[in-house]
C-alpha positions as CSV (number, residue, x, y, z in Angstrom):
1,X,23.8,67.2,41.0
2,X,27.5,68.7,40.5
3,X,26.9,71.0,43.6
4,X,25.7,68.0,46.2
5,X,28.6,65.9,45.1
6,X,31.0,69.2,45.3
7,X,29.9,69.3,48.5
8,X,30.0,65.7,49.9
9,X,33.6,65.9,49.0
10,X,34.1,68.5,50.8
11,X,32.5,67.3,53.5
12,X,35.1,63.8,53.4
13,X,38.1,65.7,53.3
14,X,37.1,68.4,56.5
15,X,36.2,64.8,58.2
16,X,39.8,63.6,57.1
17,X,41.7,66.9,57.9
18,X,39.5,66.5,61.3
19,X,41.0,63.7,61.9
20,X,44.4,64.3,60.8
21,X,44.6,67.2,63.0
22,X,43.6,64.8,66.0
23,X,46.2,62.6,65.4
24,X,48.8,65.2,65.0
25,X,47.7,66.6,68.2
26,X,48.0,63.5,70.0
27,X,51.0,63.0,68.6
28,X,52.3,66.4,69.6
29,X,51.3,66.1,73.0
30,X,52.6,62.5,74.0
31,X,56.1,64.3,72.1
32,X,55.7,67.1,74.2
33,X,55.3,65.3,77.5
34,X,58.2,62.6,76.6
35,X,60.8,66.0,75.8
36,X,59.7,67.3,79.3
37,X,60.5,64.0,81.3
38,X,63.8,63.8,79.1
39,X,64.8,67.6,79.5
40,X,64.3,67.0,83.5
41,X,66.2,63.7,83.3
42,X,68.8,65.8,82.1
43,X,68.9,68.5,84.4
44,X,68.5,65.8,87.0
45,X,71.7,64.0,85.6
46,X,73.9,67.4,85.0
47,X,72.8,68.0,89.2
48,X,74.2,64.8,90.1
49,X,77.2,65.3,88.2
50,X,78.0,68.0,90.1
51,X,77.3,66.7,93.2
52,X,79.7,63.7,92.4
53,X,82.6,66.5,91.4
54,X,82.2,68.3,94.8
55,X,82.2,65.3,96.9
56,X,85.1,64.4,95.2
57,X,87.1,67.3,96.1
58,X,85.5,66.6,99.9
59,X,87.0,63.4,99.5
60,X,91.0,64.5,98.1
61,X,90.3,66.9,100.8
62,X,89.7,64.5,103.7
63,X,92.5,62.6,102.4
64,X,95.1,65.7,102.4
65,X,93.9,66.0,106.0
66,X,94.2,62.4,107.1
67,X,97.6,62.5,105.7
68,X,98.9,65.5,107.5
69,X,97.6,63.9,111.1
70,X,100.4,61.5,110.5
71,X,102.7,64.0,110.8
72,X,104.1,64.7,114.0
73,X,104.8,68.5,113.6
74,X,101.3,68.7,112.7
75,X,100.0,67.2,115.6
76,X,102.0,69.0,117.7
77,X,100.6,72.4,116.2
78,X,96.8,71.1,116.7
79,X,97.8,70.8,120.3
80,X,99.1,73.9,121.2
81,X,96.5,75.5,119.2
82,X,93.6,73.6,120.1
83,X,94.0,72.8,123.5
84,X,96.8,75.6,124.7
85,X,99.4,72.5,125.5
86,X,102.8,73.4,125.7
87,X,105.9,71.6,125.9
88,X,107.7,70.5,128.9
89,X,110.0,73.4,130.0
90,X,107.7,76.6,128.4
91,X,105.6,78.7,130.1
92,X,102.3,79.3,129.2
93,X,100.2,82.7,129.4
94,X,96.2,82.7,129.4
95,X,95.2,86.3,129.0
96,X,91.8,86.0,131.4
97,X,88.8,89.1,131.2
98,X,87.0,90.4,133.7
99,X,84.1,88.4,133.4
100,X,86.6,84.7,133.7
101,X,86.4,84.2,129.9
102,X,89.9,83.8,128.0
103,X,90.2,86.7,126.1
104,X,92.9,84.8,123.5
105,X,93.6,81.2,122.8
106,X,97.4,81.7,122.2
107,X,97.2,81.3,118.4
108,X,97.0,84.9,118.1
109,X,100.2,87.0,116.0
110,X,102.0,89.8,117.4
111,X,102.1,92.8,115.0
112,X,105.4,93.4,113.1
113,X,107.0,96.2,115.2
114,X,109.3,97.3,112.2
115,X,106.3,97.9,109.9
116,X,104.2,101.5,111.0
117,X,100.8,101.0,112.6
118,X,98.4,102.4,110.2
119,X,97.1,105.5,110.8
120,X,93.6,106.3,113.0
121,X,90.7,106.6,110.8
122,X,88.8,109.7,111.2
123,X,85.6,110.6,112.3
124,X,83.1,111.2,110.2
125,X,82.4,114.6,111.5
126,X,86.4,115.2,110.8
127,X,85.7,114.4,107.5
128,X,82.8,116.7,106.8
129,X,84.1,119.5,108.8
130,X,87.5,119.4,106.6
131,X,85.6,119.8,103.6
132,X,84.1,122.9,105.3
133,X,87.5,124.6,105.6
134,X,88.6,123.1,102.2
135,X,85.5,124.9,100.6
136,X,86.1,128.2,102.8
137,X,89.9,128.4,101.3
138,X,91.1,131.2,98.8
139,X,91.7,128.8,95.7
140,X,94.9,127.7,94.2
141,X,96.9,129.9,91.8
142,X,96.5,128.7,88.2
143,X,99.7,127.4,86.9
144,X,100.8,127.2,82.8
145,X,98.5,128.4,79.8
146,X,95.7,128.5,82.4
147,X,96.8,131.5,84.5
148,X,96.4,134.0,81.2
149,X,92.7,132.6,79.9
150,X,90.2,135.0,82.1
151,X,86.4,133.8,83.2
152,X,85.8,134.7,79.8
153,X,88.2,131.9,78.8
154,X,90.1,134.5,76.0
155,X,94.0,135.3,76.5
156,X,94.9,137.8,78.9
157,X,97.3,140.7,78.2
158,X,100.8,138.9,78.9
159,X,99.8,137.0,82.0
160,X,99.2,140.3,84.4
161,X,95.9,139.7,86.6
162,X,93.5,142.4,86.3
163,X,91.0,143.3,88.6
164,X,87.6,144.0,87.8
């Protein structure tokens, strides 16, 4: 009789950890799913965010520009830029290609002729062809402690080159 009621109670509590483990389950899952909507809420949010900060730099920057076309000076340099106007009195140049296109519209800067134009660049065959004759050349004369070490690397006999 001690061994069937042994195990009838063990048989109550695997129904009660049965059901305990179903509840906990079910209770993990709905956390599980509620974290997920409010981890992408917050992503979501934090996207928005900066969303709002960069359209409010659009916005300081619209107004930056909306506050310069009230100035005269600033119109004037949209004109001349823009459209190639010129005041009364100038003369204006249109640089025109061969096939009727404008090759410049006037807002282009003349070099500084007081500064040196940079050098050409080289080929690259100039370039591989100069390391050719660099390789080809006798090699440079060791100067300092150097020029009395031999191949062997010990100390010549007072800095007089030997051939061998």
């Amino acid at each position: 009789m001690a061994a069937a009621q042994l195990s009838s109670s063990r048989a109550k509590l695997t129904g009660r950890a049965a059901v305990l483990l179903l509840v906990v389950a079910v209770l993990a899952v709905s956390y599980a799913s509620s974290m997920r909507a409010w981890l992408k809420q917050r992503s979501d949010i934090n996207t928005l965010n900066a969303q709002i900060a960069e359209q409010r730099q659009d916005v300081a920057a619209l107004r930056l520009q909306k506050q310069r076309l009230h100035d005269p000076a600033y119109i004037q340099s949209l004109a001349r830029s823009r459209f190639g106007w010129i005041l009364p009195g100038e003369t204006g140049f249109r640089v025109i290609g061969a096939d009727g296109k404008v090759l410049s519209d006037g807002g282009s800067q003349l070099s500084d002729p007081t500064q040196p134009a940079a050098p050409p660049k080289t080929e690259w065959w100039q370039d591989t062809y100069a390391t050719v004759v660099t390789a080809g050349a006798e090699p440079a004369t060791k100067s300092g402690s150097d020029a009395n070490e031999d191949k062997s690397g010990s100390k010549g006999s007072g800095g007089q080159k030997t051939d061998r």
